[in-house]
Every structure is written in C-alpha cells, then in structure tokens.
C-alpha positions as a Markdown table, in Angstrom:
| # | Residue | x | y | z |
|---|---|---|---|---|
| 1 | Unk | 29.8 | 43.1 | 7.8 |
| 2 | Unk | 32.7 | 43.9 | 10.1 |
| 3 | Unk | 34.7 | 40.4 | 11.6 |
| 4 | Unk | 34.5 | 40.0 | 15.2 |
| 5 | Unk | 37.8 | 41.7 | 16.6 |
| 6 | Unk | 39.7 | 43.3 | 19.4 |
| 7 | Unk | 42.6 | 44.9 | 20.2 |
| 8 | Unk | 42.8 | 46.8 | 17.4 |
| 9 | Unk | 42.8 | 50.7 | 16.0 |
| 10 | Unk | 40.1 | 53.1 | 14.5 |
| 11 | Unk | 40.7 | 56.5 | 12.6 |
| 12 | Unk | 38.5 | 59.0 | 10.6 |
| 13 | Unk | 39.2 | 59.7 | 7.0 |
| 14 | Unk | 36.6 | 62.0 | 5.9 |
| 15 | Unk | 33.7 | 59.7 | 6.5 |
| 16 | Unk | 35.2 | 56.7 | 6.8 |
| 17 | Unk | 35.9 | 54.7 | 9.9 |
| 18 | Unk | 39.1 | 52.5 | 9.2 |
| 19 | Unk | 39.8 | 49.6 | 11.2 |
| 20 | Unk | 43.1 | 48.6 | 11.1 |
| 21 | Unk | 44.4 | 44.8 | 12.6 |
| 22 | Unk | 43.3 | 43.4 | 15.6 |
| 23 | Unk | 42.5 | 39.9 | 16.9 |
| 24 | Unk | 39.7 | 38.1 | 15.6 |
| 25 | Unk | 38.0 | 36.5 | 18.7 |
| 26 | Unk | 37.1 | 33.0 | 16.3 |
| 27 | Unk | 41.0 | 31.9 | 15.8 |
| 28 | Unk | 44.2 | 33.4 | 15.3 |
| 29 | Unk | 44.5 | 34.6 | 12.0 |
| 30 | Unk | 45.4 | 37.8 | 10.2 |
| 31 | Unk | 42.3 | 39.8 | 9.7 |
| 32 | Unk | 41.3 | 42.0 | 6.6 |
| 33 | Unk | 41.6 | 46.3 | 6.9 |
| 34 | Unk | 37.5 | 47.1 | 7.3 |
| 35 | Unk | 36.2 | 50.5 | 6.2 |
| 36 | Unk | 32.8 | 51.6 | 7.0 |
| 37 | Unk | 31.3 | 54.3 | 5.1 |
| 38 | Unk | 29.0 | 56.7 | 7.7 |
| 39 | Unk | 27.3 | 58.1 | 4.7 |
| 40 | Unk | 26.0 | 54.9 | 3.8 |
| 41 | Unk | 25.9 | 52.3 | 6.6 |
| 42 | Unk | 28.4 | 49.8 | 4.0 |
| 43 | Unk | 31.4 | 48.2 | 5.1 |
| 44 | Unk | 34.2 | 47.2 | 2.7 |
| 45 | Unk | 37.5 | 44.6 | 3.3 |
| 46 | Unk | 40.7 | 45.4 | 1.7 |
| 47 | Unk | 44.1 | 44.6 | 2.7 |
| 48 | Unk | 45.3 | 42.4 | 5.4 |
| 49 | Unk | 47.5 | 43.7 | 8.2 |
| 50 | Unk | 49.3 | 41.4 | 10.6 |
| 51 | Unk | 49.6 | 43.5 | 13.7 |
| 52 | Unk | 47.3 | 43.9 | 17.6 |
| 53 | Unk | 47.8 | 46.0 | 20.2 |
| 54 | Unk | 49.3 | 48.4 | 18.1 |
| 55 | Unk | 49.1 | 52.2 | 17.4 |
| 56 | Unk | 48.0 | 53.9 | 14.7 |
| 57 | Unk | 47.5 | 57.8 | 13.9 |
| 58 | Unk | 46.2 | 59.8 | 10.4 |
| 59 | Unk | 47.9 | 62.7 | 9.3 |
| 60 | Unk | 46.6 | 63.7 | 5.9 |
| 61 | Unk | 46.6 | 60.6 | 3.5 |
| 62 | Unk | 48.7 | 58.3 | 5.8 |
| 63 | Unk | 47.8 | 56.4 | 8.6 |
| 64 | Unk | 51.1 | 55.1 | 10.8 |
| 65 | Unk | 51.5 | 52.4 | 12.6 |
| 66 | Unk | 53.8 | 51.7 | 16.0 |
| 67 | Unk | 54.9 | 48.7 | 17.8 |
| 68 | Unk | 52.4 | 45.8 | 18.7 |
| 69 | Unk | 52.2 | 42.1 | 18.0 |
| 70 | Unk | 52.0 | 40.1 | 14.7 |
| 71 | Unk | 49.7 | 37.1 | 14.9 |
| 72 | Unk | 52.4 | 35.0 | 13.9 |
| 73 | Unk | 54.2 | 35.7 | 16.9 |
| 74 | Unk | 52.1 | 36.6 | 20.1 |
| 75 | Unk | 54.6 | 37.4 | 22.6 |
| 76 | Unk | 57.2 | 39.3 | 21.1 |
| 77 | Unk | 56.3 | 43.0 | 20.9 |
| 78 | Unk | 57.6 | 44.8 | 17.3 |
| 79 | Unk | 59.0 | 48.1 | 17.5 |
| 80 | Unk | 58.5 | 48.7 | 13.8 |
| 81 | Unk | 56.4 | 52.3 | 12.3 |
| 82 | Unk | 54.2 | 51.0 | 9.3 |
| 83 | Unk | 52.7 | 53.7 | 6.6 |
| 84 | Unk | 49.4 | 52.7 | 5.1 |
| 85 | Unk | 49.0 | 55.4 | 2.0 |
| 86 | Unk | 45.4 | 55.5 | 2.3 |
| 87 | Unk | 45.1 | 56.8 | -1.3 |
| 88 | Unk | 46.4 | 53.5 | -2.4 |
| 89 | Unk | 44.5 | 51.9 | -0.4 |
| 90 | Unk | 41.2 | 53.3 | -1.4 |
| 91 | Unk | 42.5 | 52.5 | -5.3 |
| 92 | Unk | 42.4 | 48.6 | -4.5 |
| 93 | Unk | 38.5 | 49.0 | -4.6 |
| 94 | Unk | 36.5 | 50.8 | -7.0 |
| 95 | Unk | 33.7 | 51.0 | -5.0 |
| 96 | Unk | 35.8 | 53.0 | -2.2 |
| 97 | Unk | 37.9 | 54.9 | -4.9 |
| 98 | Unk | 34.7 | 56.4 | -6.5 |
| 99 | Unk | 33.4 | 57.5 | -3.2 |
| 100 | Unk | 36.6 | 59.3 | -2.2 |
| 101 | Unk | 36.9 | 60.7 | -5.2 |
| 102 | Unk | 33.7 | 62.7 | -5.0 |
| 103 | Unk | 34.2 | 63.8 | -1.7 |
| 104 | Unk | 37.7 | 65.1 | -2.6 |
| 105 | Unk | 36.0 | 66.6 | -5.7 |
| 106 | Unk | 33.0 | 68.3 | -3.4 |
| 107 | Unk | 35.8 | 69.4 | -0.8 |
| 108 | Unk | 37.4 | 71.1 | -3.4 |
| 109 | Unk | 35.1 | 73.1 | -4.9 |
| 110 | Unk | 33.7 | 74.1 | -1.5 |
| 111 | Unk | 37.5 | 75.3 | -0.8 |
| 112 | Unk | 37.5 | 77.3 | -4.4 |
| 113 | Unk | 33.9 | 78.4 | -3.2 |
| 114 | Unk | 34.7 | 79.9 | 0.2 |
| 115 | Unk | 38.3 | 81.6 | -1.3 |
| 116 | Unk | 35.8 | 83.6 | -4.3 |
| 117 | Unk | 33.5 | 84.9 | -1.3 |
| 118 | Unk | 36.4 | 85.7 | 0.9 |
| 119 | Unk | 37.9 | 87.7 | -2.2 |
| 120 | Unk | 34.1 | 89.5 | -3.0 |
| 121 | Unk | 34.1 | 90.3 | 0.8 |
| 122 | Unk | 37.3 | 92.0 | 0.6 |
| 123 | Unk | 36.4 | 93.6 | -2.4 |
| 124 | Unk | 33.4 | 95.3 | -0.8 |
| 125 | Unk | 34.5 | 96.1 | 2.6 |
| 126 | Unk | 36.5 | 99.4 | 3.0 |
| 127 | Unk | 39.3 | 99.1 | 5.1 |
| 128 | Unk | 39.6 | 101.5 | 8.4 |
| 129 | Unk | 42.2 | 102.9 | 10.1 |
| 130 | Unk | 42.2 | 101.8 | 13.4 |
| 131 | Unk | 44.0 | 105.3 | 14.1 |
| 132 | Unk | 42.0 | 107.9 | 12.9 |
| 133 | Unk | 38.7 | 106.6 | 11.3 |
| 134 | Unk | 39.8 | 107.0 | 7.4 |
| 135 | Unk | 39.5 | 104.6 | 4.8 |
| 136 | Unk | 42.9 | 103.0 | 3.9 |
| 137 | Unk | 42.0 | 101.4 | 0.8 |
| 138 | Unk | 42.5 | 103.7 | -2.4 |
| 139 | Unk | 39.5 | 102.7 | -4.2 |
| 140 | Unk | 36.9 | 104.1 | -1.6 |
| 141 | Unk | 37.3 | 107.6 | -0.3 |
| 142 | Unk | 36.5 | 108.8 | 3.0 |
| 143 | Unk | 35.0 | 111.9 | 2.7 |
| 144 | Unk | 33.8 | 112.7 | 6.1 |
| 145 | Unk | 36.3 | 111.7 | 9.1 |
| 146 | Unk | 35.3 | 110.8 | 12.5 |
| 147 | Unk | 35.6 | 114.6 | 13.8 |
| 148 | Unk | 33.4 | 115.8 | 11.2 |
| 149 | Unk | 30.3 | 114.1 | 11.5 |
C-alpha cells in the first residue's frame, strides 16, 4: 500500500503508475519510489528519491527529473535534472522485472505481428495509378483500363 504523500510526480510506463518523491504528510523523511501495477491492483517500493515539488517527464525508458526541494533542506530550491533508467529500476525487483518483461515480450511480438499483415496486405493489393487507372505493380496485370470497361 502506497505512503501517505504530496507534492510529488506520477507517469505511465506501460501499465504502471510511478510515483516518484514527494512529502510524506507523517514526518519529514525521504519516501520510497511506489509503482502500482493497473493490471493487477499491487503496489511495489523500490528506491528512495530525496526530492518534492519537483518535475518529472518519461520519454522511453527514462524518467527526468527538474528542480524542486530535498527533504534535507526545505527551502532551498535545486536546479539539478535527475535520470531514473527505469529499466534498472524495474531490475531491483523481480516481481516488477518479470512483469515488464512479458509485456515488452507481448509488445513485441504484436509489433512483428502487425509488420507480417502490413507486408500480406501489400502483397495482395494491386497498386493503381492515380493517373490513368492501370495497375503499377508488375506482378498483376491490368487488362482492361478505365476507358474500356
């Protein structure tokens, strides 16, 4: 079960909501990086992270960090960018490493899935000319063009 918390950040990665620093409402004290899996209504703690009232965006594997406080040190505001590999991340528990390792698995063979039927639907649809109604592809002949039919 998530800690009590504010001020802190929230991203998507695949199913997972990632909570990343914040305040924890009980004393001040550096709270744990919380990951709740939306397939499965579980929440996991890894990492700590030191920072409120920061930032944060996910670009592929990464999540980035800007600015904010560290609990240490309330008023002075940090202009530092922290990188949180979330691959890494993931590999400090099994439980969460096993998980994103099937969906990366299912993603990819739905990727290999959808570039065989793309590559079938090519094979089977003539190309037209936009032009003049015959088929540009060398394999199919067009015996009959728009005039004659």
């Amino acid at each position: 079960m998530p800690r009590n918390r504010f001020q802190h950040t929230a991203n998507f990665y695949y199913n997972f909501l990632i909570i990343v620093g914040g305040r924890s409402d009980i004393e001040p004290k550096t709270v744990p990086i919380e990951i709740y899996d939306t397939d499965n209504s579980e929440w996991e703690s890894v990492a700590m992270f030191n920072k409120f009232r920061h930032t944060a965006w996910l670009v592929g594997n990464f999540i980035y960090t800007h600015g904010g406080y560290e609990i240490q040190n309330t008023t002075i505001a940090k202009s530092d960018m922290i990188t949180i590999d979330l691959k890494k991340l993931f590999g400090t528990n099994e439980t969460l490493q096993r998980k994103l390792s099937k969906i990366q698995a299912d993603e990819e063979r739905k990727k290999k899935q959808l570039i065989e039927n793309a590559n079938k639907r090519k094979e089977l649809t003539p190309s037209m000319s936009p032009v003049n109604g015959h088929s540009t592809n060398p394999q199919r002949s067009n015996r009959f063009g728009p005039s004659q039919i």
